[in-house]
N, C-alpha and C positions, 0 to 999 in steps of 0.2 A: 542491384538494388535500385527500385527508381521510387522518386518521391512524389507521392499524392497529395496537392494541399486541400486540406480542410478548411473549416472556420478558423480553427483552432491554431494553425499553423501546418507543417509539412506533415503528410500520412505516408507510411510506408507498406510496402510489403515487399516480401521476399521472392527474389524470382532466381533462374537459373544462372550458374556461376559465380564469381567469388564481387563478396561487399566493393566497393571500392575505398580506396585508402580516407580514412579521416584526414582531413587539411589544418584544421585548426586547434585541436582537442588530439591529445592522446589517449587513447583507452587499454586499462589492462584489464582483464578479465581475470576473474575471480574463480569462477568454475568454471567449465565447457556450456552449462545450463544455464545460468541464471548470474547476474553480477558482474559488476567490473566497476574499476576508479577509474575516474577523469582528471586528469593533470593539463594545466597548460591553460587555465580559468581563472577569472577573478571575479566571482559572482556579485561583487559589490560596487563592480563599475558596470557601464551601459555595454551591453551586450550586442555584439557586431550581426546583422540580419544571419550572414552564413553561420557562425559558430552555433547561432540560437538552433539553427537548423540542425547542423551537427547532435546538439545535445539530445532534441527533439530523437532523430534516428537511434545514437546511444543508447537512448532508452526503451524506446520501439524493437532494438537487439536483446539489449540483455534486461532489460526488465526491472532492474533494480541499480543505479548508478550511485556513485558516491564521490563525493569533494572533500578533500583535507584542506587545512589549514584556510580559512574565510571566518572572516571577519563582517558580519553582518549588523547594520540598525537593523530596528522592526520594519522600518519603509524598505532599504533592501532586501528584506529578506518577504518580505510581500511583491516586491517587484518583480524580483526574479519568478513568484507563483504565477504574476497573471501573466506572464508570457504566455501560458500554455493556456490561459482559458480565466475565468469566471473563479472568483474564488468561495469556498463553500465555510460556511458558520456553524460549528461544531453543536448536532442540539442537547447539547448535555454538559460539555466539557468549561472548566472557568477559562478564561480570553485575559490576553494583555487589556490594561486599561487604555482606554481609547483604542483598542483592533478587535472589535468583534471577531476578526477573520486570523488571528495569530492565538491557535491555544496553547496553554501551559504544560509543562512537563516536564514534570519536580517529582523527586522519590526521595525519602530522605528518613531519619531515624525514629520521624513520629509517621510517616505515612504508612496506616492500614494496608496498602496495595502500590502497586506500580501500573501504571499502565500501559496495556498490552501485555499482559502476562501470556496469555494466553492464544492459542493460534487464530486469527481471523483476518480479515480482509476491511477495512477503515468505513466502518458506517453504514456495512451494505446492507440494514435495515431501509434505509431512503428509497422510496421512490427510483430516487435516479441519485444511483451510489458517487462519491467522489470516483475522479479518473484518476487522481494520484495525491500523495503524500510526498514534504520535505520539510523533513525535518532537522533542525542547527541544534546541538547539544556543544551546550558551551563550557559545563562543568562535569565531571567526569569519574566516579569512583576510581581510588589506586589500581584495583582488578576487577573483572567483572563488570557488567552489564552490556554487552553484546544484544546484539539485535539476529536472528535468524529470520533470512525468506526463504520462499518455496514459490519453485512455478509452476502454477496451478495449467500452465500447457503441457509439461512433462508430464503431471499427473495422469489428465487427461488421455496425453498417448500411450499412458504406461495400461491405460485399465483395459481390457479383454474387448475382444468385439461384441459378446455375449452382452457385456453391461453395459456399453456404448448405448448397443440397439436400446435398450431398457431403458437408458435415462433420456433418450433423446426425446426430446419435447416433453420433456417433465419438467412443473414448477413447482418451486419451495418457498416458503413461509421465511421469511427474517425476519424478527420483532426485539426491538430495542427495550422493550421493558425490562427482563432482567439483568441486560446488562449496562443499563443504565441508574435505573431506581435507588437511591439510593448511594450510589457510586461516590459522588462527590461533596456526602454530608461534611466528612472532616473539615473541608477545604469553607464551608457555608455557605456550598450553592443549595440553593431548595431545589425539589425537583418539581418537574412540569408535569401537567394535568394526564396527560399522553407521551407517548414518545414514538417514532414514527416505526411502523411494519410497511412492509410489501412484500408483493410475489415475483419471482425473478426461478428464470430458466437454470436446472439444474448447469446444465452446459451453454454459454453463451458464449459469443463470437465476439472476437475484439475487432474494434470499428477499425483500428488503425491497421492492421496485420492481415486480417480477414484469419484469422490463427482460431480455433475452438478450445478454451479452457475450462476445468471445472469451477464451477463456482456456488461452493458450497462449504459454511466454515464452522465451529465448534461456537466463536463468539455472538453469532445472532441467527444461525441457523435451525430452525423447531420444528419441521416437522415435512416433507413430501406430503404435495398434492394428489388424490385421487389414487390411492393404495391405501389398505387399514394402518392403523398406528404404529401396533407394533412390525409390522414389515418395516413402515418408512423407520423407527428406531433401531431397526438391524440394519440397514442401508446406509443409511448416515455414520452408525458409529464405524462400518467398513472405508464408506468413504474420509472420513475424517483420519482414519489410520493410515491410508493411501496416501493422501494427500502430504501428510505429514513425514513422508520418506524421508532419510537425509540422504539418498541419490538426490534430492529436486533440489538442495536446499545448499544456499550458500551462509556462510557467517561473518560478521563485520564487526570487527574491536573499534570503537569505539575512543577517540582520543579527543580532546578541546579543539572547540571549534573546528568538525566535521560537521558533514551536511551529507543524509539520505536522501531519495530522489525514488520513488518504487510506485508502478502502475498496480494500483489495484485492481485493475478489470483482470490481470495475470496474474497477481501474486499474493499470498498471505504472507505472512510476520508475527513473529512471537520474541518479545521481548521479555531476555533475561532478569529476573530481578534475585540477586546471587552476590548484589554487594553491602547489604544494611550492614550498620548502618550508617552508611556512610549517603555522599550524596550524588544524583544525578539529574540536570537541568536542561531547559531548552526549550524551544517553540518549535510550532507547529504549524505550516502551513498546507493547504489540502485545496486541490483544484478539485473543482466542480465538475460532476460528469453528465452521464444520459444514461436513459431508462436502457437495461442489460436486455439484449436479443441471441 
């Protein structure tokens, strides 16, 4: 494994023969694919250059990391985001008072919906989608509410060369209209005049890995470029049934004061909502990414 640094902090990819051993973090993995906890952290103290590196790699492996027991303010828990980058502004979602960049995520016996029900990938309406999500849930239903991701690399290697060839250099449509519009009247956010679409490569490459993943998802995915409609609606709902294998996909219960950590340029997520009505809370922090290639 040798590491490339970026702006960003360390890049990685994978080369021949085995990782070298983690020095400061311990990682257990979850699946063979996708996930793994980190023990041996205290994400609410200042973070030693190599650990951060460390974490940086952890994630770059397994794609989806996870922290027990942290104890986060909003400043720690914003702090810990901009290690990796620039932090992004939810354009829909209601924010801690005074942190534009920390949004809410409350489920409870009067809310309409939970969010993330459903399978997708964090925003990738945007121009230039977040690179990741971490999220702290501090309150926690008796049973239920689990978080599932999926690696949208596995996906990718699972699908046939026939469809490879086909999607390659195909763009798609994301448009946060419907699932934003609307979304947050309960809570008395009004909504905004627009909401942001873009076109993004069926298949794009991860800057950090040089890895090919699919990247295409049920929550703001509409429609394939440059094929009739209804093909690109038969293509997508196969992809979207691919994607959503549970070979790709790990699951993560959910206990007070944990902390997700998941790259979205790899991975989707769909959050269970299977415990009304009881409650589940926390913030959300979400780095800032670049336009998908």
């Amino acid at each position: 494994m040798s590491a490339l640094r970026g702006n960003n902090g360390p890049r990685y990819r994978h080369l021949s023969g085995e990782a070298a051993p983690y020095e400061t973090i311990a990682v257990d993995k979850l699946t063979p694919i996708i996930g793994a906890e980190i023990t041996g952290v205290d994400l609410s103290s200042p973070l030693p250059p190599h650990q951060l590196d460390e974490i940086h790699r952890a994630l770059a492996e397994h794609c989806v990391i996870f922290f027990r027991d942290q104890v986060l303010t909003p400043e720690q828990h914003l702090a810990f985001g901009r290690h990796f980058g620039p932090l992004h502004i939810h354009p829909a979602a209601p924010h801690a008072p005074g942190h534009p960049e920390l949004m809410i995520i409350r489920a409870d016996k009067d809310s309409p919906r939970a969010n993330g029900e459903g399978w997708h990938s964090d925003v990738s309406c945007d121009p230039e989608p977040p690179m990741g999500s971490i999220l702290y849930i501090q309150q926690c239903p008796p049973q239920g509410g689990d978080t599932l991701f999926a690696s949208m690399y596995a996906a990718y290697e699972a699908l046939s060369d026939r469809m490879k060839t086909y999607l390659d250099g195909m763009q798609a449509v994301h448009d946060g209209e419907d699932a934003y519009r609307g979304t947050y009247k309960n809570l008395g956010i009004a909504d905004k005049p627009t909401y942001p679409r873009a076109e993004h490569p069926v298949i794009r490459t991860h800057p950090v890995t040089g890895r090919q993943a699919l990247y295409v998802n049920r929550g703001f995915t509409t429609h394939l470029l440059g094929v009739p409609r209804d093909e690109s609606a038969a293509v997508l709902a196969y992809l979207y049934e691919h994607a959503e294998n549970p070979l790709f996909q790990c699951r993560f219960r959910w206990r007070p004061n944990s902390v997700a950590f998941w790259d979205n340029r790899c991975v989707q997520h769909r959050a269970m909502w299977d415990y009304w009505p009881h409650t589940r809370s926390g913030f959300r922090v979400t780095v800032a990414g670049d336009k998908p290639v």
